[in-house]
C-alpha positions in Angstrom: 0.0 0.0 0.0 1.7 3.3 -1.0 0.6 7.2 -0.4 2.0 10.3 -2.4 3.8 12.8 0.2 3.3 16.5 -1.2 5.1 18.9 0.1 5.2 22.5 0.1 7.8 24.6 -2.2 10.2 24.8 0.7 10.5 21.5 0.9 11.0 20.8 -2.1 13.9 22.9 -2.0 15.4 20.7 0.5 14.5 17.7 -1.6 16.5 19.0 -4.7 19.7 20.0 -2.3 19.8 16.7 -1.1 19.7 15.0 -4.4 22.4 16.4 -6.4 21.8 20.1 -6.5 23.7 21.1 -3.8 25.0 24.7 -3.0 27.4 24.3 0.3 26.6 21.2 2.7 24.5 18.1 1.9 21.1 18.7 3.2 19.6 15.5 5.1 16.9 14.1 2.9 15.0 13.1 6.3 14.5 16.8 6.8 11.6 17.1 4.2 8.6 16.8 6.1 4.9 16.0 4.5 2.6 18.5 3.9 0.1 16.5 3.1 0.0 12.3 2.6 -2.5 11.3 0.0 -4.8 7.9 1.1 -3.2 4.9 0.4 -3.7 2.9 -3.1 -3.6 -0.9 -3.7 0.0 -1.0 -5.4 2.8 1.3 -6.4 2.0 5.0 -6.5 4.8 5.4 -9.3 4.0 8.9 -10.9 1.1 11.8 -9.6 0.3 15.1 -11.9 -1.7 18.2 -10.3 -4.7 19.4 -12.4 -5.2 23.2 -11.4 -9.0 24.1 -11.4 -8.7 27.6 -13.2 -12.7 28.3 -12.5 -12.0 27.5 -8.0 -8.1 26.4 -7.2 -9.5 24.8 -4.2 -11.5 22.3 -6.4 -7.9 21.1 -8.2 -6.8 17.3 -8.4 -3.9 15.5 -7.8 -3.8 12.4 -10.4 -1.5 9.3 -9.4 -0.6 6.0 -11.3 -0.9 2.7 -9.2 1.7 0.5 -11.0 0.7 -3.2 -11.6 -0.9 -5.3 -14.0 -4.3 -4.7 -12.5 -3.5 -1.0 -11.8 -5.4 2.5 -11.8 -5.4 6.5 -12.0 -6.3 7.0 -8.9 -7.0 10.8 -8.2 -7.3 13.0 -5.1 -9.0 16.0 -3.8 -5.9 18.5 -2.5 -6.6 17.1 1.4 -5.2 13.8 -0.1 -8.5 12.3 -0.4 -9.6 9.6 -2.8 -12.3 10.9 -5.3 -13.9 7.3 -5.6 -16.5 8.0 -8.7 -13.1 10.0 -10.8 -10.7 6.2 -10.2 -10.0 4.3 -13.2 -9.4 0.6 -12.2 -8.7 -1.7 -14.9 -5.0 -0.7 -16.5 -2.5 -2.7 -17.3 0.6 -1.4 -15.3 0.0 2.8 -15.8 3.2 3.7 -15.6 3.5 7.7 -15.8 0.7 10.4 -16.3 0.8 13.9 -17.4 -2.0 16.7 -18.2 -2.9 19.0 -20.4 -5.5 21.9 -21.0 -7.6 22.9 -24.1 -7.2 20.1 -26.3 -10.2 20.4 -28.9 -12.5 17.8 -29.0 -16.4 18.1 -30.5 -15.2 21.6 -31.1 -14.7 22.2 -27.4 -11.6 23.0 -25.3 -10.7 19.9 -22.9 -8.2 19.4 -20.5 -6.8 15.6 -20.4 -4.9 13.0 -18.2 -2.9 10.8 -20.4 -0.9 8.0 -19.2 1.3 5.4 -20.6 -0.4 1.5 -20.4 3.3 -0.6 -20.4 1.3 -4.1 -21.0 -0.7 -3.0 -23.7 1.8 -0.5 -25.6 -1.4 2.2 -25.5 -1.6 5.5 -24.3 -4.8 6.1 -22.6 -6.4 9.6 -22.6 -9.0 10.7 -19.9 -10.6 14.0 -20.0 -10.7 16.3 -16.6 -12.5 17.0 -14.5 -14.5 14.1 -15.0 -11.9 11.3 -16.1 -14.2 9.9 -19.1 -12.3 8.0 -21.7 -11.5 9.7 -24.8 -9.2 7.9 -26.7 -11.3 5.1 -28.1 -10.0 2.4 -26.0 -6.4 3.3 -26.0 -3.8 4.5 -28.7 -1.3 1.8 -30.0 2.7 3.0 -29.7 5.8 2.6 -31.1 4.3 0.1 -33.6 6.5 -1.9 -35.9 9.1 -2.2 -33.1 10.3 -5.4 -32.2 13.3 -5.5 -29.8 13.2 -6.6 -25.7 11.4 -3.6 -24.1 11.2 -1.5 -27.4 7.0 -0.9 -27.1 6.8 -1.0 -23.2 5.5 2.1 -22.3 7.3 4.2 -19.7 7.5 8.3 -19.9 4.8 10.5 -20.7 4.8 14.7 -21.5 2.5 16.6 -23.3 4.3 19.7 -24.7 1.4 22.5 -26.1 2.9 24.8 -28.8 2.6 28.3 -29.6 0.3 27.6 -32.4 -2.2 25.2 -30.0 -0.9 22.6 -31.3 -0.5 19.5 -29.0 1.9 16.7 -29.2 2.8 13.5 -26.4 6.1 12.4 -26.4 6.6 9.0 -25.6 9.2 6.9 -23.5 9.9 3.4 -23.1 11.4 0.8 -21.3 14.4 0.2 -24.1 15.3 1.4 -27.4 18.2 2.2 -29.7 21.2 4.1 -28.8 21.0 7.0 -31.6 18.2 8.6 -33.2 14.8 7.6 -32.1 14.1 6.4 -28.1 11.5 8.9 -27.8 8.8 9.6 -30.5 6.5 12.5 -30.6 2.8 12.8 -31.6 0.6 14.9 -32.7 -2.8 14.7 -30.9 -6.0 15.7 -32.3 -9.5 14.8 -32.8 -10.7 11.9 -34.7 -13.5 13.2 -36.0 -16.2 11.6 -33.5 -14.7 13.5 -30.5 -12.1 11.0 -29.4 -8.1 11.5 -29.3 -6.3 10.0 -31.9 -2.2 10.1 -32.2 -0.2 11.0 -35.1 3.9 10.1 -35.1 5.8 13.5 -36.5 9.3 12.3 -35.2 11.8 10.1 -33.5 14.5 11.3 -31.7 16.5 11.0 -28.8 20.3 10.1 -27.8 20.4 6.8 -25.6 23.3 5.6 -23.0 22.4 2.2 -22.9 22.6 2.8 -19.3 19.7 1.6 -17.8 16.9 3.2 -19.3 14.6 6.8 -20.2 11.6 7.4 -18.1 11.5 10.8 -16.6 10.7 13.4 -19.1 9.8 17.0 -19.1 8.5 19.9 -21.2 9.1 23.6 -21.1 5.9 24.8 -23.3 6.9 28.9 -22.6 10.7 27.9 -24.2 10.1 24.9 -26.0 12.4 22.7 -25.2 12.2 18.8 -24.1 14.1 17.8 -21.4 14.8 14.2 -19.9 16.5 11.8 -17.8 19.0 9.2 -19.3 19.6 7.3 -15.8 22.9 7.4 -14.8 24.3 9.8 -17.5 22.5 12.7 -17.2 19.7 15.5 -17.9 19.0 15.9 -21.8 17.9 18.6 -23.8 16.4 18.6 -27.2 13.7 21.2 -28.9 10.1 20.3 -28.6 9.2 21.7 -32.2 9.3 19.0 -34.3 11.0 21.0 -37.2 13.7 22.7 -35.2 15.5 19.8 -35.9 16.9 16.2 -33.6 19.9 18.0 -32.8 20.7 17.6 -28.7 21.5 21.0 -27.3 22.9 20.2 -23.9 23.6 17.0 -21.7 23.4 18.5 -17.5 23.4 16.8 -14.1 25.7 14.5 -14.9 27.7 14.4 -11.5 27.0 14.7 -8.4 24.2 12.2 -7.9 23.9 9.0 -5.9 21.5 7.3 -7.6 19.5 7.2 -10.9 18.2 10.5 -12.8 14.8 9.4 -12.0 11.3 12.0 -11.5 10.4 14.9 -13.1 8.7 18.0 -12.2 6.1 19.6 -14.5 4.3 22.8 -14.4 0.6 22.9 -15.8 
């Protein structure tokens, strides 16, 4: 039975000294204290994403995977409370989860959940606040791959351009080395009001390491950022036609365990 600890920007802070972005002495990791501890969950609460309520802030939702083959989004009122009627049981090993707002669907702005189904190779797409499925019964990635781990699911991050347009960019369990780990879509309606995924690139410089899970998106900048564990932070452009090139590699010393979380900003 796990619970997700949230804690206030303070300690978070002290979190982030602690782990490799230190600035004089070590900070004790056992010195970050709970806000806040969510209800427990059957399994593994892997990954959580925080839907702001624009219309009431008070009303917002903390969204969390519970990772196993009979798994869920479970979601929570800001007190840490389950929201029974808003839990999706029935997925097979969610693995990370990430929002967005405004995608048009039926001609209508909505804000989604999406999270990455590792035993299936789907992405599954809820809309907020209600968490009613919108993606037709999941989308299929990475298709036409065929190594060990090459279509198991991992990373999620929605980046939403300039333009409106907005694309997931996907992470798995294993992949090749040079030019296409990750691969970014293009979301958009179907036509009947449902989600459907369109690839526009792969991408992505691998270690070989141990694997790419935690990845992030500036939308303001544009950039994609993520975590190749135990090598380091990477950085790549989220616009598809700015090119594959890798613009920085940071973090890379310093740390005493894997490159592994990510903090987003919706």
């Amino acid at each position: 039975m796990n619970k997700i600890r949230l804690t206030n920007l303070a300690a978070l802070a002290l979190f982030l000294l602690a782990n490799g972005c230190k600035s004089g002495a070590p900070v004790d990791a056992a010195d970050v204290k709970p806000v806040i501890i969510t209800e427990a969950v059957v399994h593994d609460t892997d990954d959580p994403a925080i839907w702001v309520n624009k219309a009431d802030p008070t009303k917002s939702l903390v969204i969390g995977t519970d990772k196993d083959a009979d798994g869920a989004l479970y979601v929570f009122d800001l007190n840490g409370k389950i929201i029974k009627d808003k839990v999706v049981k029935g997925l097979k090993r969610p693995n990370n989860v990430d929002l967005a707002y405004g995608l048009m669907l039926n001609g209508k702005p909505t804000d989604i959940a999406i999270t990455t189904e590792r035993m299936t190779h789907k992405l599954r797409i809820f809309s907020l606040p209600d968490m009613k499925p919108v993606d037709n019964g999941g989308l299929d990635m990475f298709v036409g791959e065929t190594g060990e781990g090459y279509r198991d699911l991992m990373g999620i991050a929605i980046y939403t351009a300039k333009d409106g347009k907005m694309y997931a960019v996907v992470g798995r369990k294993n992949g090749p080395k040079t030019g296409g780990y990750l691969w970014q879509y293009v979301l958009a309606d179907d036509g009947k009001g449902n989600v459907k995924a369109t690839l526009v690139r792969k991408f992505g410089e691998y270690s070989g390491k141990k694997e790419i899970e935690a990845i992030a998106v500036d939308n303001e900048l544009g950039y994609i950022y993520y975590s190749d564990e135990q090598i380091g932070v990477r950085q790549y452009y989220a616009d598809p036609s700015k090119g594959n090139q890798q613009l920085a590699i940071f973090g890379t010393k310093g740390f005493n365990a894997d490159h592994e979380g990510s903090l987003s900003i919706n």
